[in-house]
C-alpha positions in Angstrom: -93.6 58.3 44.1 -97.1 60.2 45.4 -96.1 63.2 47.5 -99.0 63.3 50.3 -97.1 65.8 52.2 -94.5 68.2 52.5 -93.6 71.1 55.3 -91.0 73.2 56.0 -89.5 72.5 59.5 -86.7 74.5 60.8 -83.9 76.9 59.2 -80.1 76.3 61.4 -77.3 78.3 61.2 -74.8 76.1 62.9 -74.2 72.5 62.3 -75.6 71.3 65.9 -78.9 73.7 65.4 -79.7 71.2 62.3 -82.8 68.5 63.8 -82.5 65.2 63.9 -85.5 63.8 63.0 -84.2 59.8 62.5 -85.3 60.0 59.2 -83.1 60.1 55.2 -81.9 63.1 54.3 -81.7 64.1 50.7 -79.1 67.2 50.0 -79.8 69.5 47.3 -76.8 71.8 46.7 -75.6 73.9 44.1 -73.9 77.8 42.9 -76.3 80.5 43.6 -79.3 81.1 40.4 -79.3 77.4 39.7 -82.6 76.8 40.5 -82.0 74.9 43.5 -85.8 76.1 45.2 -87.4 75.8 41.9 -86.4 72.0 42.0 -87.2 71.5 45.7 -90.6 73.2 44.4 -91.4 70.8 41.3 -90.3 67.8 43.5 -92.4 68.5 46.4 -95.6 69.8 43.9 -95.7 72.3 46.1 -95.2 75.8 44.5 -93.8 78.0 47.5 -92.5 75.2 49.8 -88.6 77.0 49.3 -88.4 80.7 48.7 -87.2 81.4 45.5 -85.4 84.8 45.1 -84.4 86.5 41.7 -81.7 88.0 44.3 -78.6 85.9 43.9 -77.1 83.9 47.0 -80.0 84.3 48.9 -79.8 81.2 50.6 -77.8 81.5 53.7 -79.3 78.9 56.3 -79.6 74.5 56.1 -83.6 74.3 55.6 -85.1 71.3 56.1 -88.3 69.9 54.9 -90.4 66.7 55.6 -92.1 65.0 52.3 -94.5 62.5 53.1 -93.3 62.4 56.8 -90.9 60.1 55.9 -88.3 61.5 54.4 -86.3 65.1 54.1 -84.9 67.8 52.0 -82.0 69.8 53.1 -81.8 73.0 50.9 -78.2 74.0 51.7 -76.4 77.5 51.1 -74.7 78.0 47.9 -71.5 77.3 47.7 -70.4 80.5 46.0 -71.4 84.2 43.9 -68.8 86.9 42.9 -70.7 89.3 45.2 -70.4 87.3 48.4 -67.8 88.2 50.7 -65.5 85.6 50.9 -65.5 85.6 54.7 -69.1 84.4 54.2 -68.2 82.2 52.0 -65.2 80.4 53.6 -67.9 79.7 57.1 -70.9 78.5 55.1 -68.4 76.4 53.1 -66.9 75.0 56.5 -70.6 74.2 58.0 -71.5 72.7 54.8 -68.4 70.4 54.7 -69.4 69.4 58.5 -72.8 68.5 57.7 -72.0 66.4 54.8 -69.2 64.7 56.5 -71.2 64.0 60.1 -74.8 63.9 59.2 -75.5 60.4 60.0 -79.0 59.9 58.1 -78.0 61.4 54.9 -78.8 59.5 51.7 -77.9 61.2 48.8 -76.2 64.2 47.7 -77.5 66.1 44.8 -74.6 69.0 43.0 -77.3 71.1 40.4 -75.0 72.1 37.8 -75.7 75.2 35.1 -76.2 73.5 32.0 -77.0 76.3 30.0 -73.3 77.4 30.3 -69.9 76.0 30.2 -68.5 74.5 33.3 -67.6 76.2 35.9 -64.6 76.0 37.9 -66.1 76.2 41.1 -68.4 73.2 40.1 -65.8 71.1 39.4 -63.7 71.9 42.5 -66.5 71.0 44.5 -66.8 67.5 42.9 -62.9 67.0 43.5 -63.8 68.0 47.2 -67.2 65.6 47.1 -64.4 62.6 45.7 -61.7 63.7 48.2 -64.7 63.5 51.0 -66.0 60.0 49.6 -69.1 62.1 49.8 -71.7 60.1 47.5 -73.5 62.5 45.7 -75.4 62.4 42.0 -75.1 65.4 39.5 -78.7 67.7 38.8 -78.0 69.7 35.4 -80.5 72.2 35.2 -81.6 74.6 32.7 -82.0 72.9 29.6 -84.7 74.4 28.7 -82.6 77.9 28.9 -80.7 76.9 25.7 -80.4 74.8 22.4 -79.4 71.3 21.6 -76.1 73.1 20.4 -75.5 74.5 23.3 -76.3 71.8 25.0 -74.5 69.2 23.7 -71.4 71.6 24.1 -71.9 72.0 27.6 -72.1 68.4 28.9 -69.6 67.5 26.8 -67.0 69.8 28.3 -68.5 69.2 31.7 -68.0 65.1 31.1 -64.6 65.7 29.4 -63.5 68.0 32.9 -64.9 65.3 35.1 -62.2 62.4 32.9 -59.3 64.6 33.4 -60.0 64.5 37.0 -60.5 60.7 36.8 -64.2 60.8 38.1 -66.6 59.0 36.2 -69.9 56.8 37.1 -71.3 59.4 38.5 -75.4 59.2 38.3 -76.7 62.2 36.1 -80.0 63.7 35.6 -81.6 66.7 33.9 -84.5 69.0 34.2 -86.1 72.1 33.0 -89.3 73.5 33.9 -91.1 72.5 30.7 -90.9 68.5 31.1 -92.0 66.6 33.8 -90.8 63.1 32.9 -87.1 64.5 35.0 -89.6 64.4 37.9 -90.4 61.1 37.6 -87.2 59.6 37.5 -85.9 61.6 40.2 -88.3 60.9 42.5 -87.9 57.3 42.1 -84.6 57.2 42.2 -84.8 58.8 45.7 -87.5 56.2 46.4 -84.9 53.8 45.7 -82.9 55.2 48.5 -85.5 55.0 51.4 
């Protein structure tokens, strides 16, 4: 996929501020400091499309953004940080639970996952909740370039071996890193795929 075009459109707070532009949405959604605006960024080609903060959770609105006036990313808040108060985090879970349960036009979910640590409880209690929701989504592990093959191989395997003893399995994976582009590629066409 050539991107042409891509725009930042509108930030919402509230699940009936988000714009309906009659067009497939995309969701990328993920813990704080996974690189969730760095991805939107490489996808897009365009280098400040989302802001991208070294201060954790900094995320607190739905942005949306138009690629090739044909489709759009929703960048939505993270999901959690130990810093957060939990207030905060118990409404932006409740909007984000709305959205991906009414939004009519949405395609495709995307969870970015820490590769370069060990699973996360949080992740994987957000997957039950996208399998209790029949929410389809796709899993983004990120960071590979942050660690060894070691490491690595460690990581996904625990995160697979979590996702069996919850009986979830099929589920579409890809990985980047900000070294390789080829991720880029395959990403984008799968979302091609989708339109």
């Amino acid at each position: 996929m050539r991107i042409t075009s891509a725009k930042f459109v509108k930030s919402a707070i509230e699940f009936d501020q988000c714009p309906d532009f009659n067009l497939p949405e995309f969701v990328f959604f993920g813990r704080s400091n996974v690189w969730k605006s760095s991805l939107i960024n490489l996808l897009s080609q365009r280098w400040n499309l989302a802001k991208c903060s070294k201060v954790p959770w900094k995320t607190k609105l739905l942005n949306f953004f138009i690629i090739n006036d044909s489709w759009v990313i929703v960048d939505l808040p993270w999901y959690w940080y130990a810093k957060a108060w939990s207030k905060d985090r118990i409404y932006w879970l409740d909007i984000t639970q709305e959205f991906l349960n009414k939004r009519m036009n949405l395609k495709k979910t995307f969870l970015l996952v820490d590769w370069s640590i060990p699973p996360q409880k949080i992740d994987l209690e957000m997957i039950k909740c996208f399998v209790d929701d029949d929410i389809d989504f796709c899993l983004v592990f990120t960071k590979i370039d942050k660690c060894n093959q070691k490491v690595r191989n460690r990581n996904i395997k625990l995160f697979l071996d979590e996702l069996k003893s919850l009986w979830i399995a099929g589920v579409k994976k890809f990985e980047i890193d900000n070294i390789h582009w080829k991720w880029r590629e395959e990403l984008c066409t799968y979302i091609e795929s989708l339109l």
